[in-house]
N, C-alpha and C positions, 0 to 999 in steps of 0.2 A: 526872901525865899521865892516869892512870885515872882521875882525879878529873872532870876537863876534858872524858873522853869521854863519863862519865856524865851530864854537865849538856849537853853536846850533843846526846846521845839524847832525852834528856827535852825539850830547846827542838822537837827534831824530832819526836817525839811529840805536842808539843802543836799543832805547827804541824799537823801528819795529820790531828788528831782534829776541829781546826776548821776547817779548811779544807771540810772538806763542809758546815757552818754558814753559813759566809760564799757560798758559791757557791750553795748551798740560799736563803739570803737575798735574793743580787742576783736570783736568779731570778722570784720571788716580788715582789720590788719592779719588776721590768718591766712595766709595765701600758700596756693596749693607749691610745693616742691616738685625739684627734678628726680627721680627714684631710680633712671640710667632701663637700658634698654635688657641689662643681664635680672633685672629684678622682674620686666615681663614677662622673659622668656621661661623660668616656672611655671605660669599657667599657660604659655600659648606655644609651647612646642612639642604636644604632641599631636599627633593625626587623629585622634577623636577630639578635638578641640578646635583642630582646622591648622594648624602647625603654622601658623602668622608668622613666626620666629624667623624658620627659615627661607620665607618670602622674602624679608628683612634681609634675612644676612648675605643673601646673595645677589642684593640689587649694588647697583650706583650708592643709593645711599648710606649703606651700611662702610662703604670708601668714601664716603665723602672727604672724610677729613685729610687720610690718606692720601688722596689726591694731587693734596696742596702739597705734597713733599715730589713731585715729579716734577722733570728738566721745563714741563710745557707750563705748570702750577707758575714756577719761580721766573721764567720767562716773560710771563703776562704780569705780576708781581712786579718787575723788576723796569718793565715798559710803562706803568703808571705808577711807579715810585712809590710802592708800598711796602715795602720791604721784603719780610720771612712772610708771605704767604696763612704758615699758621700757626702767624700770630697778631696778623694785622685783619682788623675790626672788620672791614670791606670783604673779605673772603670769607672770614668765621659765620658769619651772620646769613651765609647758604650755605654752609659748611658744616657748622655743628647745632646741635640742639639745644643746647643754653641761650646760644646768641641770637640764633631764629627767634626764639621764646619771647628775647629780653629779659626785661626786669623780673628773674625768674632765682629762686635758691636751689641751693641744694639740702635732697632730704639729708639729715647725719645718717640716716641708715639706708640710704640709698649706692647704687654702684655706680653711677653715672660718671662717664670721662667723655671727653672730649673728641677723645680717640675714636666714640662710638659714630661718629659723624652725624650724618638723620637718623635718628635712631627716632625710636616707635612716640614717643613724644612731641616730637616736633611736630607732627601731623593730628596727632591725640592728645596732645594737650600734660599738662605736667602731673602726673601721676599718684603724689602723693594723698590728695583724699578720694580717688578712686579706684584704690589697685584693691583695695580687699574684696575676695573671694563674695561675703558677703554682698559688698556694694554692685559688683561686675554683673552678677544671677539677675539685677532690677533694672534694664536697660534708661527705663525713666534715672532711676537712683544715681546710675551711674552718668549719664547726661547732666542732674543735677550737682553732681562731684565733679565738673569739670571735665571729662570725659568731651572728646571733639568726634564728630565723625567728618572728614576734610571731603573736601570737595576741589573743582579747577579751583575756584578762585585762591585756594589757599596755594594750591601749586604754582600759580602765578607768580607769587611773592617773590620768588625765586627764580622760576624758570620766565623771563623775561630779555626783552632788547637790554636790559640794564647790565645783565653778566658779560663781562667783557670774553667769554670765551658761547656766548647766546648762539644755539641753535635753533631752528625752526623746533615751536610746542605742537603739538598735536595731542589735546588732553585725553581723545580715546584712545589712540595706539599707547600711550603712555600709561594712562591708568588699566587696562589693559598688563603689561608689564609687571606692575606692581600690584595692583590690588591682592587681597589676600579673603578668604573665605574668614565667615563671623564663624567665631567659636559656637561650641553646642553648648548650651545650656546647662549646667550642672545637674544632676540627676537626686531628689532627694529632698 
C-alpha cells in the first residue's frame, strides 16, 4: 500500500513538473494568422476612422500581385528562368502578403487571397490576435498582439537592388504616397 502511494506521488510529480512545459509549449506554438485585407477593411474604411482602406486600394500595392500577370511581369520572369511569375517563389515573396510574411497561416475565418497582393498585413503584421475592436482601442495591447507599425527598413525588404525590375527608393517621397492617417480612437 505504501508502495502504491509512492509511485503515485511520483506519476503526480511528474505530471506538476511538466505540465508548465506543455502549457508553456501550446503557448508558444499559437501564432498569429493571415485574416486577408477584406477583414480590415470593416474597421478602417470609413473617414471618421481615417479610411486606411482606401489608401490601400489605390496604391501599387493593392496590384501587386496583379502585376505579375503583365507582358513586362512574364518577360523579366522568363529572362531569369522562373517561370509563371505568380507562382514562382522569387516574385511572390514582394508580391503577396503570405510570402512576405513567411512561415505565416491562414486564419479559417479569415478572407485573405493572394490576389490581395500587399495588402494591410504585410506591413502590420498577421492579424489574427489583434484585429478585435477590443484589442485595436489599446495601442500598447495591440502592439503586444502583434500589431507592426513599419518603418524604411521594412520597406527595404522589398524595394531593393535585389528586384530585378529595382528602381531608385526614395523612402520619404514613397511613404509620402502611401502612408495613411491613424484611425480615431473609438468613442465609449
Amino acid at each position: 500500500m505504501k508502495r502504491g502511494k509512492i509511485v503515485l506521488f511520483c506519476l503526480l510529480m511528474v505530471v506538476c513538473f511538466t505540465a508548465g512545459d506543455w502549457l508553456t509549449a501550446s503557448a508558444e506554438d499559437t501564432k498569429s494568422t493571415l485574416i486577408g485585407t477584406p477583414k480590415c477593411k470593416v474597421c478602417h474604411k470609413s473617414e471618421k476612422r481615417g479610411d486606411q482602406y482606401s489608401v490601400w486600394e489605390k496604391s501599387a500595392h493593392a496590384k501587386a500581385f496583379e502585376v505579375l500577370a503583365t507582358e513586362e511581369a512574364l518577360a523579366v520572369a522568363a529572362e531569369k528562368g522562373l517561370g509563371n511569375p505568380q507562382e514562382a517563389p522569387e516574385c511572390l515573396v514582394c508580391h503577396t502578403t503570405q510570402a512576405f510574411l513567411g512561415d505565416v497561416g491562414l486564419d479559417p475565418k479569415g478572407k485573405y487571397t493572394a490576389e490581395e497582393g500587399i495588402g494591410c498585413e504585410a506591413c502590420h503584421g498577421a492579424g489574427s490576435e489583434y484585429k478585435s475592436n477590443k484589442v485595436m482601442k489599446d495601442p500598447d495591447a495591440a502592439k503586444a498582439a502583434g500589431l507592426i507599425m513599419p518603418g524604411k527598413e521594412q520597406c527595404l525588404e522589398c524595394h531593393n537592388e535585389k528586384s530585378p525590375t529595382y528602381k531608385e527608393f526614395d523612402f520619404e517621397t514613397r511613404w509620402a504616397e502611401i502612408k495613411h492617417p491613424k484611425a480615431a480612437p473609438e468613442e465609449g
